[in-house]
C-alpha positions in Angstrom: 1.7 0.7 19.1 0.5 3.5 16.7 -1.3 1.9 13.9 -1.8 4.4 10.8 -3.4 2.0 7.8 -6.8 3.5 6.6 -9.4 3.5 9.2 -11.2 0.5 6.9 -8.1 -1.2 6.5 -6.4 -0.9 10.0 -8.5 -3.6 12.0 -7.0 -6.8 10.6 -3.9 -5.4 11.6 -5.0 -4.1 15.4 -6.4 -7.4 16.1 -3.0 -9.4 15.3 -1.4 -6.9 17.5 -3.5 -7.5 20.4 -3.2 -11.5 19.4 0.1 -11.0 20.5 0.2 -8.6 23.6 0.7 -5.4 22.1 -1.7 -2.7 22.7 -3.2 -1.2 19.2 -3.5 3.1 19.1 -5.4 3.4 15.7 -4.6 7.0 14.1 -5.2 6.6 10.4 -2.9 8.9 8.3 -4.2 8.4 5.0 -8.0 8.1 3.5 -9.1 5.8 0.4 -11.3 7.9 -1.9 -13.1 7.2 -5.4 -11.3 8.9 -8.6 -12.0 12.6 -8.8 -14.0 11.9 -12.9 -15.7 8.5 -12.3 -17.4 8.9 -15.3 -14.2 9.3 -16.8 -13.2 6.4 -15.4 -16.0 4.3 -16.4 -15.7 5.5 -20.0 -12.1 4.2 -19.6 -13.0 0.8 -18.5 -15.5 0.3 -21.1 -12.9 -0.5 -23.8 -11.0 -3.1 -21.8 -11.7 -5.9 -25.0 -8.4 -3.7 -26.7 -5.7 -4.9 -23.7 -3.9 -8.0 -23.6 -3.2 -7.4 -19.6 -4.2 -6.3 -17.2 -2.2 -5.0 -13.4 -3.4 -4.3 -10.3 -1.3 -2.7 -7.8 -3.6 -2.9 -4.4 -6.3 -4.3 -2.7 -8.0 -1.0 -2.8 -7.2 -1.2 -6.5 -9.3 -4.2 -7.4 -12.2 -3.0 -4.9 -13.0 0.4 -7.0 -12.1 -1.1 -10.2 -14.6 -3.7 -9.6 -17.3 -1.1 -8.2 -16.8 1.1 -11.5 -17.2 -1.9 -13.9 -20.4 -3.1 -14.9 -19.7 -6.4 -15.3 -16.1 -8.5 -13.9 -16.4 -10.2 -16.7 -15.1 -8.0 -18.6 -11.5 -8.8 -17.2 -12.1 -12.6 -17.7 -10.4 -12.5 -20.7 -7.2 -10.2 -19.8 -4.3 -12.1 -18.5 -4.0 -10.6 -14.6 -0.8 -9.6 -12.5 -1.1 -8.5 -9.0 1.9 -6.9 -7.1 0.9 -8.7 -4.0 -0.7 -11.4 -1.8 -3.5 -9.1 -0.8 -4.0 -8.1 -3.9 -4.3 -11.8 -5.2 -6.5 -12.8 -2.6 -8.9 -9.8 -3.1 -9.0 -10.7 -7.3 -9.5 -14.5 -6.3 -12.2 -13.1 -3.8 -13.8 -11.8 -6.9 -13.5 -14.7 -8.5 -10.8 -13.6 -10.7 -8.0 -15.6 -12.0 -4.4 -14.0 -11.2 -1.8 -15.5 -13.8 1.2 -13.5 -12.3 2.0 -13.0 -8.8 5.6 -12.4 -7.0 6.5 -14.0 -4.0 9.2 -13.2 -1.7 9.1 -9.2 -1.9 5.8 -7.6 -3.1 6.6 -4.5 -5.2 7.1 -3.3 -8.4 10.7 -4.1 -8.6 9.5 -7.7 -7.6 6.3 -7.7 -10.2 9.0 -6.5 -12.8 11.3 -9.6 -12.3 8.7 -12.0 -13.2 8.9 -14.1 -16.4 5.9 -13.0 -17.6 7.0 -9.5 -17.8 9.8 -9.5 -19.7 8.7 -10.1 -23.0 5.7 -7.4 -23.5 6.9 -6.1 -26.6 3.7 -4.8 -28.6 1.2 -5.5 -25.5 -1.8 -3.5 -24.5 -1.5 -3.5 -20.5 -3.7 -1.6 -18.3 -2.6 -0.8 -15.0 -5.4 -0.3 -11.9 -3.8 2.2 -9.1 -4.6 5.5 -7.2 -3.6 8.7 -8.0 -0.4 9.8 -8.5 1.6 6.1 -8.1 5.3 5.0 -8.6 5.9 5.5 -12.3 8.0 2.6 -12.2 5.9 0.4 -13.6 4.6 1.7 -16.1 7.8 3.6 -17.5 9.8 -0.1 -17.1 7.1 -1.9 -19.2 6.8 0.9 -21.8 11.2 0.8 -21.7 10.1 -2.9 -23.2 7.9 -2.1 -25.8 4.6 -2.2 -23.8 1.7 0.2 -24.3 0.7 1.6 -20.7 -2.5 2.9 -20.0 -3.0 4.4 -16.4 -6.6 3.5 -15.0 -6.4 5.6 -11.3 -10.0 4.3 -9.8 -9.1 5.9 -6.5 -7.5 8.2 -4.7 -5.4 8.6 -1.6 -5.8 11.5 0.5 -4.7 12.8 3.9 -7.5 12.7 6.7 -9.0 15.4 8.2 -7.3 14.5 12.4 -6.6 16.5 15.3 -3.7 15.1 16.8 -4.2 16.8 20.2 -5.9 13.9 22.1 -2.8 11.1 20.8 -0.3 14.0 21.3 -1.0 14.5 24.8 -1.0 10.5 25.7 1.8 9.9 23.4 4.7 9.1 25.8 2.5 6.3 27.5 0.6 4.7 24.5 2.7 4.9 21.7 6.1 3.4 22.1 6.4 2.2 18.3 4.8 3.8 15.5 3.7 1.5 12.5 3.7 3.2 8.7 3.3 0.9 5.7 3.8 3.6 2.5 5.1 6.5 1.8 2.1 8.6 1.6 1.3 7.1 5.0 4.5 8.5 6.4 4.0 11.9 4.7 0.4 12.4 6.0 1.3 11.3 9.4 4.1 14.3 9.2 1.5 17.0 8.2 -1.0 15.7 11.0 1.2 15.7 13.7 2.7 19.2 13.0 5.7 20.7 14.0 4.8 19.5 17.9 4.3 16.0 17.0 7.3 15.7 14.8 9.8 15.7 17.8 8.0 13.3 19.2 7.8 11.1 16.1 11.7 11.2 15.3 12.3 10.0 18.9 10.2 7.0 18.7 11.3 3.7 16.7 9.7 3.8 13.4 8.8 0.6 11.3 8.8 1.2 7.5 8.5 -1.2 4.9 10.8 -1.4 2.1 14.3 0.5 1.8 12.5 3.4 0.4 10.8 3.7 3.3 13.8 3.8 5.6 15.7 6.3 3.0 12.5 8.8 3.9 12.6 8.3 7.8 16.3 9.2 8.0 15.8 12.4 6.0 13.1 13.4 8.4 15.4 13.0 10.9 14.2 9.6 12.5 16.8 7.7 14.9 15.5 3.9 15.4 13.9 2.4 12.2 12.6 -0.9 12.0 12.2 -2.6 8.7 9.5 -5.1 8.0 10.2 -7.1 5.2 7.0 -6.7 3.7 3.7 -4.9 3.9 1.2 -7.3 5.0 0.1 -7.7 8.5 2.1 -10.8 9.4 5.3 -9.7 8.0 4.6 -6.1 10.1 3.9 -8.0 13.4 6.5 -10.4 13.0 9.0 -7.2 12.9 7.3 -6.0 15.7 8.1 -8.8 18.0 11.5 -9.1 16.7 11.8 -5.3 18.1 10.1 -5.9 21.4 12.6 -9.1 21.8 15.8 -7.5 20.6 14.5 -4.7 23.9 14.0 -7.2 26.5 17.4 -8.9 25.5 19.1 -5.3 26.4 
């Protein structure tokens, strides 16, 4: 099972994997970087006594946010909303207090259906992502009166990977291939070339959200699986339901 998470976020994941037979093929298709201007950044962060709320969108979000920032502390006084589980856990990690939290499905759309979102009329909200996120967010709150600030303390980027060595053991190692974003998916396109992509749109695919599948089928993907969510659990449980549905054939 191709695993393409980050290289520093892809072990959690392997390890369930292997907890429940599978056999793990880590090929990371996308790299976590610091902003491009950290000093702009850190300039930026300075004057977070003027927002009312503050957003984080990932994991990797609250980790260079809270490398950039002098002191947490500064935060302790911003009402916090994290798109996910992960998220929360790596705020409450921090020893930050998360006020607003989905459940069920872990997105935007999700974050945007909360109570404490609807009313924002005349806020100051700061929202901690990479570079070049959904502007869904930020363009709903701002529809309801909101002011949005952008604070993009990292950046994703596409690894430097010769897909040779996975290309040439593909048909015996990989027979699903895990992607859990879009820029995962596109990165994983431009690695494997135009001789890995036949190989790529035979092979069942598992995305993550409906957005995910809409992409696959444009490049041309036949068997998509659809987690439910991003996380680990919800990926491997998808996974097993696959390798079930198989042996049931």
């Amino acid at each position: 099972m191709l695993v393409t998470r980050a290289a520093h976020q892809s072990a959690p994941l392997c390890e369930l994997i292997r907890s429940h037979g599978g056999r793990p093929v880590a090929f990371p298709a996308l790299e976590i970087c610091g902003p491009e201007a950290p000093a702009v950044i850190r300039s930026q962060l300075a004057r977070l006594d003027r927002f009312d709320m503050a957003i984080f969108i990932s994991p990797n979000a609250v980790t260079h946010s809270l490398a950039i920032l002098e002191e947490k502390s500064q935060l302790d006084r911003l009402k916090i909303a994290a798109v996910g589980k992960s998220t929360t856990h790596s705020l409450e990690q921090a020893g930050l207090t998360v006020a607003t939290v989905p459940s069920g499905r872990f997105d935007s759309e999700a974050l945007l259906e909360m109570p404490e979102l609807q009313q924002v009329k005349g806020l100051q909200i700061i929202i901690f992502r990479g570079n070049g996120g959904r502007p869904l967010l930020g363009d709903t709150l701002r529809q309801r009166g909101a002011a949005v600030t952008y604070a993009e303390v990292y950046r994703r980027t596409c690894p430097a990977a010769d897909p040779a060595e996975l290309l040439s053991r593909w048909s015996t190692a990989v027979q699903v291939v895990t992607t859990t974003s879009i820029d995962i998916l596109n990165n994983l396109v431009t690695l494997l070339g135009r001789e890995g992509m036949h190989r790529l749109r035979s092979t069942p695919l598992l995305v993550v959200s409906k957005r995910m599948q809409s992409a696959a089928q444009k490049l041309g993907c036949r068997n998509i699986i659809l987690a439910q969510r991003a996380d680990d659990p919800s990926v491997v449980k998808a996974l097993c339901r696959w390798v079930a549905t198989k042996k049931s054939r």
